[in-house]
C-alpha positions as CSV (number, residue, x, y, z in Angstrom):
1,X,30.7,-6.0,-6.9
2,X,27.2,-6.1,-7.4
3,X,23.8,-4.2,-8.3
4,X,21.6,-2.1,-5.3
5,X,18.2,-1.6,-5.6
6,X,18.0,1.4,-3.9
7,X,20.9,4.1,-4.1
8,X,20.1,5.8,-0.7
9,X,20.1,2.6,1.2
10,X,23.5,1.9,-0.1
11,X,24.7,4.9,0.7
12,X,23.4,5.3,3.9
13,X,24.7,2.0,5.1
14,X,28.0,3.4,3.5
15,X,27.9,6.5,5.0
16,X,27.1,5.4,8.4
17,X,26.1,8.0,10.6
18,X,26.6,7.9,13.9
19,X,27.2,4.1,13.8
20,X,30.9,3.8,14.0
21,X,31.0,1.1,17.0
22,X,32.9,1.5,20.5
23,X,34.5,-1.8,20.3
24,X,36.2,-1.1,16.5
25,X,37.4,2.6,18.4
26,X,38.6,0.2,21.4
27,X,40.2,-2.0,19.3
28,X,42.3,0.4,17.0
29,X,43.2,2.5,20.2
30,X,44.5,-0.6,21.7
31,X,46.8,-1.6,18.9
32,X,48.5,2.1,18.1
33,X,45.7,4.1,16.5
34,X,45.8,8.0,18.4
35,X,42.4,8.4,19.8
36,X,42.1,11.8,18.2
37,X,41.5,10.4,14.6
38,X,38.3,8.8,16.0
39,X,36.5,11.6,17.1
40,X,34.3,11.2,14.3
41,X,31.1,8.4,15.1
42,X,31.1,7.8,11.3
43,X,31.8,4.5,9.7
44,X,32.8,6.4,6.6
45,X,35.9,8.1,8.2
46,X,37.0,9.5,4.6
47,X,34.7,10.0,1.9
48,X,35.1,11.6,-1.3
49,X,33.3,11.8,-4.7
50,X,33.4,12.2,-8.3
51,X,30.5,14.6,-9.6
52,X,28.7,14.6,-6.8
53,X,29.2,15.5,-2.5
54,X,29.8,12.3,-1.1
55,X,27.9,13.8,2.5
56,X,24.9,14.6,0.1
57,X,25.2,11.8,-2.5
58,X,21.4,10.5,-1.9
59,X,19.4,13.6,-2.7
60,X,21.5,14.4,-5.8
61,X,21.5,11.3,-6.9
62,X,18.0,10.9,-7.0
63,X,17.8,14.5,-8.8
64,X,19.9,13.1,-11.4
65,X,17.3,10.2,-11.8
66,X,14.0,11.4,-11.2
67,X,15.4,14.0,-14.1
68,X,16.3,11.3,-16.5
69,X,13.7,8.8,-15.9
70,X,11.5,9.8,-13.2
71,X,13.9,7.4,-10.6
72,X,11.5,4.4,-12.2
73,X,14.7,1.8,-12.7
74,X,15.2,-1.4,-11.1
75,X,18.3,-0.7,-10.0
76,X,20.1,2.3,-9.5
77,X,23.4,2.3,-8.2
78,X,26.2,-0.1,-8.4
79,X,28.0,-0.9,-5.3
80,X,32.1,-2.1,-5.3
81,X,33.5,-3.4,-2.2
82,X,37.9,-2.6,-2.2
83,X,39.6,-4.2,0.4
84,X,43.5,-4.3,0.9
85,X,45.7,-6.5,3.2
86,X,47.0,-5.8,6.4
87,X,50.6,-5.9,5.2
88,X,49.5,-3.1,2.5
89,X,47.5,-0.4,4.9
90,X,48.0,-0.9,8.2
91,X,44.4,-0.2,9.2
92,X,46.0,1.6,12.7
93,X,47.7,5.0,10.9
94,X,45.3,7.4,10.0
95,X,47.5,8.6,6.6
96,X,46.6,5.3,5.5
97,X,43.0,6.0,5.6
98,X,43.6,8.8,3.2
99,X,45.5,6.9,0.8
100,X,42.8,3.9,0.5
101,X,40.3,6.2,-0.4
102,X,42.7,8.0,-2.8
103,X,42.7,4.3,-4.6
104,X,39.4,4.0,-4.6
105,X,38.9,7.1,-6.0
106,X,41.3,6.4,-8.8
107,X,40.4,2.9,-9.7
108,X,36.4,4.4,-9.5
109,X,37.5,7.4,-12.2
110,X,39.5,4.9,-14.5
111,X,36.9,1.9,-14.2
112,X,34.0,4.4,-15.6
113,X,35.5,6.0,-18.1
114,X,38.1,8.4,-16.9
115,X,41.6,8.3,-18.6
116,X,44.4,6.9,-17.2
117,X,46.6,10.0,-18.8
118,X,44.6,12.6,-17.6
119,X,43.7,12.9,-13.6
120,X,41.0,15.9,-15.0
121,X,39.3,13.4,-17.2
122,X,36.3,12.7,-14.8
123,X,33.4,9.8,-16.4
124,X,29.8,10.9,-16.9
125,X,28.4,9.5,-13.8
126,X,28.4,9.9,-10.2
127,X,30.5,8.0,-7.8
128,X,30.8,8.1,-3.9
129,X,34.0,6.7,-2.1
130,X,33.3,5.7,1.9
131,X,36.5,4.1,3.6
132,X,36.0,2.0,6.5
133,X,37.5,0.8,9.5
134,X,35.7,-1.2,11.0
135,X,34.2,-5.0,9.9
136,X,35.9,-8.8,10.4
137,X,39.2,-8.8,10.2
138,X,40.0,-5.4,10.9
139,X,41.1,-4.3,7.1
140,X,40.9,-1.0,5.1
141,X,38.0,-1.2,2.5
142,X,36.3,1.4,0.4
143,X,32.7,1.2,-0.4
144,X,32.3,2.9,-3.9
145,X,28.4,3.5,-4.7
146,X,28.2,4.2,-8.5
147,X,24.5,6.1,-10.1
148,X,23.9,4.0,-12.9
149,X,22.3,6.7,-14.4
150,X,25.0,8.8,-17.3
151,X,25.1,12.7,-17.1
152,X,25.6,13.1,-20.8
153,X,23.1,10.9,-22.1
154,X,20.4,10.3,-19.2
155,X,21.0,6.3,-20.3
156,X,21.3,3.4,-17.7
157,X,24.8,1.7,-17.2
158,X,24.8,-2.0,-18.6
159,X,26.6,-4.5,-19.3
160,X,25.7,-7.6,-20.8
161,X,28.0,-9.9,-18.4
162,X,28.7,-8.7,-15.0
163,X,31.4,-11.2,-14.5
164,X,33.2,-10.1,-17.5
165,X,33.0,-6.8,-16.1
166,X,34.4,-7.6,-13.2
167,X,37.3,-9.1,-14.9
168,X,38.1,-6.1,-16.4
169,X,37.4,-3.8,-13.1
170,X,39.9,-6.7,-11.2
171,X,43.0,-5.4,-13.8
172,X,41.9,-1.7,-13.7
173,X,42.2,-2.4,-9.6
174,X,46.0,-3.9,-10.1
175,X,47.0,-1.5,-11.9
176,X,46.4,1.6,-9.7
177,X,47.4,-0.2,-6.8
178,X,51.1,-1.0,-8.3
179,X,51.3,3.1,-9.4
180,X,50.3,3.4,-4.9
181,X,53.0,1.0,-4.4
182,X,51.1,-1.7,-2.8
183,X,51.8,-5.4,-3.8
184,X,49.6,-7.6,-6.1
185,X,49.2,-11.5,-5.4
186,X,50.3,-13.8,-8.1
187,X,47.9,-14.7,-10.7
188,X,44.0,-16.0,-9.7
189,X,44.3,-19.8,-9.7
190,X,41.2,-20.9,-12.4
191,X,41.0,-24.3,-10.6
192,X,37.6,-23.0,-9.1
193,X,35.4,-20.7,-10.8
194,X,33.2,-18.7,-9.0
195,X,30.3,-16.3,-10.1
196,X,29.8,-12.1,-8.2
197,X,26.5,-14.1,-6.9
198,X,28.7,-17.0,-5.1
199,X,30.6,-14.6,-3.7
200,X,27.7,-12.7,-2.5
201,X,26.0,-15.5,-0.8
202,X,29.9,-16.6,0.9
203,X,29.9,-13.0,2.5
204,X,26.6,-13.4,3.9
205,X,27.5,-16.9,5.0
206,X,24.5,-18.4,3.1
207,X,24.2,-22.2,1.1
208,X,26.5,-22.1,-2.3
209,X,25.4,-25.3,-4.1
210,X,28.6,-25.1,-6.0
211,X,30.6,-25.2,-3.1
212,X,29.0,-28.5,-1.7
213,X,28.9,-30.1,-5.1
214,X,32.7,-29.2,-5.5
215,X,33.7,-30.5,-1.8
216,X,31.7,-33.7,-2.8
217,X,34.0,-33.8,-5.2
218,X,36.9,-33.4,-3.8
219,X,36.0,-36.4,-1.2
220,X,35.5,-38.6,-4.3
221,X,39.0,-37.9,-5.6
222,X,40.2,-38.5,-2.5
223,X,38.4,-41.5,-1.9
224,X,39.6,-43.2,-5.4
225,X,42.9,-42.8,-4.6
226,X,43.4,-44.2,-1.4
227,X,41.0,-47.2,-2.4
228,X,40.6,-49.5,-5.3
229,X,36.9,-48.0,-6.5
230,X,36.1,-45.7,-9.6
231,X,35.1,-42.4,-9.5
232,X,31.7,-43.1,-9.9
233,X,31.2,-45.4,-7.4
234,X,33.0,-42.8,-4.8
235,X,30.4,-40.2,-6.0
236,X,27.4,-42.5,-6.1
237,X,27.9,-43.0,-1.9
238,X,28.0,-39.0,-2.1
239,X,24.6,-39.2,-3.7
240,X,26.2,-37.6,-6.9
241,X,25.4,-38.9,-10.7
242,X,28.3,-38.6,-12.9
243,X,28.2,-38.3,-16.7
244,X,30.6,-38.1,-19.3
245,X,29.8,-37.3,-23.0
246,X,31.9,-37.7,-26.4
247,X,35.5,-37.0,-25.8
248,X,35.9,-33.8,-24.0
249,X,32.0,-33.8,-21.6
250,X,31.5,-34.2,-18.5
251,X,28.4,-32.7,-15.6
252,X,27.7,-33.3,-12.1
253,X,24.0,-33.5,-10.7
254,X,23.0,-33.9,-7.5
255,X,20.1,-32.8,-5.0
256,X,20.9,-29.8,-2.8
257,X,20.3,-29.1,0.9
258,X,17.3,-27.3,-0.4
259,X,15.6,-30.4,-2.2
260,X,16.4,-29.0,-5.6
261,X,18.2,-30.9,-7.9
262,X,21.5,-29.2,-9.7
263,X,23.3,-29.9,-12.5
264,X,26.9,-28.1,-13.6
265,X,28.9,-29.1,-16.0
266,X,32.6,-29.3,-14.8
267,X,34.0,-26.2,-17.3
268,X,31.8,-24.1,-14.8
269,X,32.9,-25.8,-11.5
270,X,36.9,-25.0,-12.3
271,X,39.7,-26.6,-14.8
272,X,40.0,-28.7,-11.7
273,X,36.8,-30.6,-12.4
274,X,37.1,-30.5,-16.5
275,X,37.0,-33.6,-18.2
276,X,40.9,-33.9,-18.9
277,X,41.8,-33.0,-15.4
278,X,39.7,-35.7,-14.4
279,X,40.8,-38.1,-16.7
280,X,44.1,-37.3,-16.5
281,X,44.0,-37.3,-12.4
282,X,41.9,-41.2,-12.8
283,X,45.4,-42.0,-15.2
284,X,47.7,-41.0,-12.9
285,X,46.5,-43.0,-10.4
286,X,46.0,-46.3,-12.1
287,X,49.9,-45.9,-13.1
288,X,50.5,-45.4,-9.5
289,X,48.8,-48.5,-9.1
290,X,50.3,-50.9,-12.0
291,X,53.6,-49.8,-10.3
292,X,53.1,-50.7,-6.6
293,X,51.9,-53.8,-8.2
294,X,54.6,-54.4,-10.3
295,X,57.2,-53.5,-7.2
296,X,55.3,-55.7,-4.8
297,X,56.6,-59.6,-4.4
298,X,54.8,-62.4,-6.5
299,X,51.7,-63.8,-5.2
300,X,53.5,-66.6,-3.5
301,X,51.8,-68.0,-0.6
302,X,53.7,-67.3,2.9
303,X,54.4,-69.3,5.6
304,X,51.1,-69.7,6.8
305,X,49.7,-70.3,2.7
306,X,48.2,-66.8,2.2
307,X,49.0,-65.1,-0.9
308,X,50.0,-61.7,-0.9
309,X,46.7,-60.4,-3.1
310,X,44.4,-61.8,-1.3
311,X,46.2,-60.5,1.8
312,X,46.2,-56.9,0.2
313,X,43.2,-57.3,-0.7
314,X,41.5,-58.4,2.7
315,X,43.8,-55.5,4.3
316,X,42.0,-53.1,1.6
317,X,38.3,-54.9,2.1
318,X,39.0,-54.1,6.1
319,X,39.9,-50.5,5.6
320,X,36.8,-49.3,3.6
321,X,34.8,-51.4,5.9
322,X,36.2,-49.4,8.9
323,X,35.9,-46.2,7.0
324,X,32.4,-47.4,6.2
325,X,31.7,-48.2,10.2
326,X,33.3,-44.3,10.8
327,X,31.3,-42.4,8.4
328,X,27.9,-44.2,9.8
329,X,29.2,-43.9,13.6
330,X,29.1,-40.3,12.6
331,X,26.1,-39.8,11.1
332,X,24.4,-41.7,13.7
333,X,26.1,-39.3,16.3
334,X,24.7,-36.4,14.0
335,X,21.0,-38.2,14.1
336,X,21.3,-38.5,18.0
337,X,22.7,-34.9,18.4
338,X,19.4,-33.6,16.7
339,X,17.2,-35.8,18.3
340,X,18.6,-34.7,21.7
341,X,18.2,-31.3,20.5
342,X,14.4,-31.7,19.6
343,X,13.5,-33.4,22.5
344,X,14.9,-30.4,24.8
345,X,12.5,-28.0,22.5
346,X,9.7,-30.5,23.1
347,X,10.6,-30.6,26.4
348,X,10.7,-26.1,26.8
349,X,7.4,-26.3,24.8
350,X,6.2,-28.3,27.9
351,X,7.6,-26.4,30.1
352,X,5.9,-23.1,28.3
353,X,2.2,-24.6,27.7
354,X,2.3,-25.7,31.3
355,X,3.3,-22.4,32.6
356,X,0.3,-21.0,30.5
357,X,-2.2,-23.0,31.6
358,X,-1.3,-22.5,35.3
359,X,-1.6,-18.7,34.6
360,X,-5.0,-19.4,33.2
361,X,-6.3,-21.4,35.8
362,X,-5.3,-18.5,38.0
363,X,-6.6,-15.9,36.1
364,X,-9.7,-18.2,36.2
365,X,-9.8,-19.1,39.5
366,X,-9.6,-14.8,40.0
367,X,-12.5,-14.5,37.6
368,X,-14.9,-17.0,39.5
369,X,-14.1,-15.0,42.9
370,X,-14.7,-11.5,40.9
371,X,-18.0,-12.6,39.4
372,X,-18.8,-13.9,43.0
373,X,-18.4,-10.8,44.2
374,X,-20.1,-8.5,41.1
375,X,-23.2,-10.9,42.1
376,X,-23.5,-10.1,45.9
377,X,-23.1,-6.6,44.9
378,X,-25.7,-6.6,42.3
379,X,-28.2,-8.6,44.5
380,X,-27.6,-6.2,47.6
381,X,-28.3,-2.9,45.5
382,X,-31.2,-4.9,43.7
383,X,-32.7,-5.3,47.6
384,X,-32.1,-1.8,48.3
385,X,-33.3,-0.1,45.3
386,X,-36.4,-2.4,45.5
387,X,-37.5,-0.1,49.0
388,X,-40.6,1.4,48.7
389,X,-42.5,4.3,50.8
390,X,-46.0,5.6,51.3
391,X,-47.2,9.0,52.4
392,X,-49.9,11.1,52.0
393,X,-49.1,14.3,49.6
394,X,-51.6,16.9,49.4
395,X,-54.6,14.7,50.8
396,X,-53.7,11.5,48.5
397,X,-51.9,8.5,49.5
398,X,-49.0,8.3,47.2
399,X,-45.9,5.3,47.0
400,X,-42.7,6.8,46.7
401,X,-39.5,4.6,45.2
402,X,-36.2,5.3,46.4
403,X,-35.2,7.4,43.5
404,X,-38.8,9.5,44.0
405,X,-37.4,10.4,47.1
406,X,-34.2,11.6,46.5
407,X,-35.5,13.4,43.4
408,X,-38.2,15.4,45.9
409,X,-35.5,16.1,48.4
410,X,-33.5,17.7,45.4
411,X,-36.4,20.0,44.1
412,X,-37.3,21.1,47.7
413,X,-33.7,22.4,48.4
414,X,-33.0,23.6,45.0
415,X,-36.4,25.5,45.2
416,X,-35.9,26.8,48.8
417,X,-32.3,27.3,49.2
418,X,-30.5,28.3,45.9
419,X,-28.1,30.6,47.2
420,X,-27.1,28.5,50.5
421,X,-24.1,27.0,51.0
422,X,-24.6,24.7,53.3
423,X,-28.0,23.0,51.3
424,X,-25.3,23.1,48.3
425,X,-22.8,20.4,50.4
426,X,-26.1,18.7,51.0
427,X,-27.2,18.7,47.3
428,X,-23.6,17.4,46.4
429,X,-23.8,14.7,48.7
430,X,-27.3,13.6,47.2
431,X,-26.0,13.6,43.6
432,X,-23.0,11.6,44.6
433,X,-23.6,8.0,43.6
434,X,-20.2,7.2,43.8
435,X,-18.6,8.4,47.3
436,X,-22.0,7.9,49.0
437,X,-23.5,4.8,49.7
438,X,-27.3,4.4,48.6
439,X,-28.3,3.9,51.8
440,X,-26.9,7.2,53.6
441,X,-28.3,9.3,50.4
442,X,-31.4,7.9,51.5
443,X,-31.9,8.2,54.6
444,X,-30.9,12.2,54.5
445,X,-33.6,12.3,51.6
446,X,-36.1,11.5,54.0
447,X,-34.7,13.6,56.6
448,X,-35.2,16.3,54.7
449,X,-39.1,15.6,53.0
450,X,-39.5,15.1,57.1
451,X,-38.2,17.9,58.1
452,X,-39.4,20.5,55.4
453,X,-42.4,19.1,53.9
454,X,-43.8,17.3,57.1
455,X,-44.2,14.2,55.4
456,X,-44.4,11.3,57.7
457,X,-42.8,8.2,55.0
458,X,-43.8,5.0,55.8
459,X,-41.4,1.5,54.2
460,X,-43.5,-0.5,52.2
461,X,-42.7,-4.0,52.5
462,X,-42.8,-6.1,49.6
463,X,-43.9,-9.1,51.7
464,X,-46.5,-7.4,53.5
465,X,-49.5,-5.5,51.9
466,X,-50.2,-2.1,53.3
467,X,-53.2,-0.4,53.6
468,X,-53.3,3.9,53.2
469,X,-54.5,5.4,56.7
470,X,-58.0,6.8,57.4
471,X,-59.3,9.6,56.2
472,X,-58.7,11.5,59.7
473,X,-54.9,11.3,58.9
474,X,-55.6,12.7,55.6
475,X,-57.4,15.9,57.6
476,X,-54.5,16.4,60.0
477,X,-52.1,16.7,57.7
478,X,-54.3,19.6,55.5
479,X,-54.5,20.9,58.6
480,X,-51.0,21.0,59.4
């Protein structure tokens, strides 16, 4: 039992669309189950609901709270795990399936306010009931989701003690399942006490601090009986403090795994850890002792003159040494176990950051060629855009660049032969930087000024100065 922060998510993990796994189908098939019952992908493979559709539980439940309090609560639903035993609902029959939730249902209507006398007596809030088949241990459980919010009243449900609660819920639960005929174990043993948020933390396998004080515990006691130390010095090696106050005190501190220190007081760990258990269990085995004692021979000396104390006690002063040598062997196997560990990390980090840095030295080494490359290209259309021609135009000596040229050729077809296919191709090809090299766009440029404007292009080069022709040339070509 515990609170949910958010109804749908509770209810959509209970509900479980389409998540009903092949291996729990595989499994209950296996063992007896007919194959027909599971042709449902549900995990919820019977739901039911009190005030509210148990297929549509999220939407009205959030009606019911965005009417009452604009859905602005902490949280709003309650959520109860039921589980029964093997030998109770045999999780393979499908009728069984029907009658878990059918005790869920009941326990949910009794636990909120419905009478016990009356099966028409429904509380004022809404309650969904989800039975599963599926989870650890193969066992029928019911996953009851309860809106905290009241229908007749709009108010929150609260309690000032969830534990308490759950007390009472527990005999509500016992009670239904005796009237469905199923067995109750014998009465909770109050040796160990344990909170809903213990039990929370157990089922998600998570650090209880309680339970590593108690089993510290537990070795102390242990420890005290089978050797001649008090319980505080058994404790102290555990690295736990022990304190007892007036006559009936008693608490436990110690540092966690987490690094926080904790102290309980042993009314909360159990009875078992109370200060008259303890003191009664430390009694007990003093008495134990004063009677081995008073059963064992005088302390004569034997044949070889050693007495028999000091030979019980050099037999007890070996055995805590050996447990002693044991309990460090093992740690030290722990420390070299997580040393081993850490070096085979180190040694994959290695492993990794080498790989990396021989894929960047390649990608490198691909770089340097690239750029190589990029350069020659660069420098070789540098040299060629860097051509220059002269020619006479219209009596004037005039230097054309490589782009002049093309650009001329261009305006002479476009001007001369708009609506021929053939100078088209040809003005396709001149626009073309990137099927066409420069060169060959160039050359059919000057083809073309050649061949339709007469003009005789002579290359410039840059090394070399070059001097316009004589004037005679100038006349030809006007006459021409």
């Amino acid at each position: 039992m515990n609170r949910a922060k958010s109804a749908a998510a509770a209810i959509s993990y209970a509900l479980g669309k389409n998540r009903l796994k092949q291996d729990t189908k595989d499994w209950l098939i296996e063992h007896g189950c007919p194959s027909e019952s599971l042709k449902n992908n549900d995990r919820a493979v019977v739901r039911s609901g009190i005030n509210v559709s148990p297929t549509h539980a999220k939407v009205q439940m959030k009606v019911v709270r965005n009417h009452a309090n604009g859905d602005t609560v902490k949280n709003q639903a309650i959520r109860i795990i039921q589980s029964f035993s093997p030998d109770d609902l045999d999780i393979t029959k499908p009728e069984n399936w029907q009658k878990c939730n059918d005790i869920g249902y009941e326990f949910a209507r009794r636990a909120f306010g419905g009478s016990k006398f009356d099966d028409t007596d429904y509380p004022p809030y809404q309650i969904a009931i989800y039975t599963h088949v599926d989870g650890k241990g193969h066992k029928l459980h019911n996953h009851i989701i309860i809106n905290k919010t009241n229908l007749d009243d709009n108010k929150q449900w609260h309690v000032e003690n969830l534990n308490d609660e759950w007390l009472s819920f527990r005999d509500i639960n016992d009670e239904v399942c005796r009237e469905f005929g199923l067995k109750i174990p014998q009465e909770r043993s109050k040796q160990v006490k344990k909170t809903i948020s213990e039990r929370e933390l157990e089922l998600k396998g998570q650090y209880v601090w309680k339970n590593d004080l108690r089993s510290r515990i537990d070795q102390a006691l242990d420890e005290i009986q089978k050797n001649n130390i008090s319980l505080e010095e058994a404790l102290k090696s555990r690295e736990v403090d022990l304190r007892r106050r007036g006559q009936n005190g008693i608490s436990f501190a110690f540092v966690d795994d987490e690094g926080k220190k904790r102290i309980s007081r042993g009314q909360r760990l159990g009875t078992k850890y109370e200060r008259k258990t303890i003191d009664d269990y430390e009694q007990g085995i003093q008495q134990q002792r004063q009677q081995q004692q008073a059963d064992e021979p005088r302390n004569e000396p034997d044949s070889r003159g050693v007495h028999a104390i000091a030979r019980r006690q050099a037999i007890q002063s070996v055995r805590y040494h050996q447990q002693h040598l044991e309990r460090s062997l093992s740690e030290a196997r722990s420390r070299a176990d997580r040393i081993r560990k850490r070096k085979q990390a180190v040694a994959k980090l290695i492993k990794a950051i080498q790989r990396a840095i021989d894929r960047s030295l390649a990608i490198i080494k691909q770089l340097k060629a690239n750029q190589g490359l990029l350069h020659e290209r660069i420098r070789q259309s540098n040299a060629n855009r860097g051509r220059k021609f002269g020619t006479v135009i219209n009596g004037q000596w005039q230097v054309l660049s490589e782009h002049d040229v093309i650009s001329r050729a261009l305006n002479i077809i476009q001007q001369k032969y708009e609506s021929d296919q053939a100078m088209e191709t040809v003005v396709d090809y001149l626009r073309n930087q990137n099927s066409n090299s420069p060169e060959k766009r160039l050359n059919m440029a000057i083809k073309i000024l050649e061949n339709k404007e007469h003009l005789k292009l002579q290359e410039i080069d840059k090394s070399s100065s070059v001097t316009p022709p004589k004037p005679f040339i100038k006349k030809k070509a006007k006459e021409r």
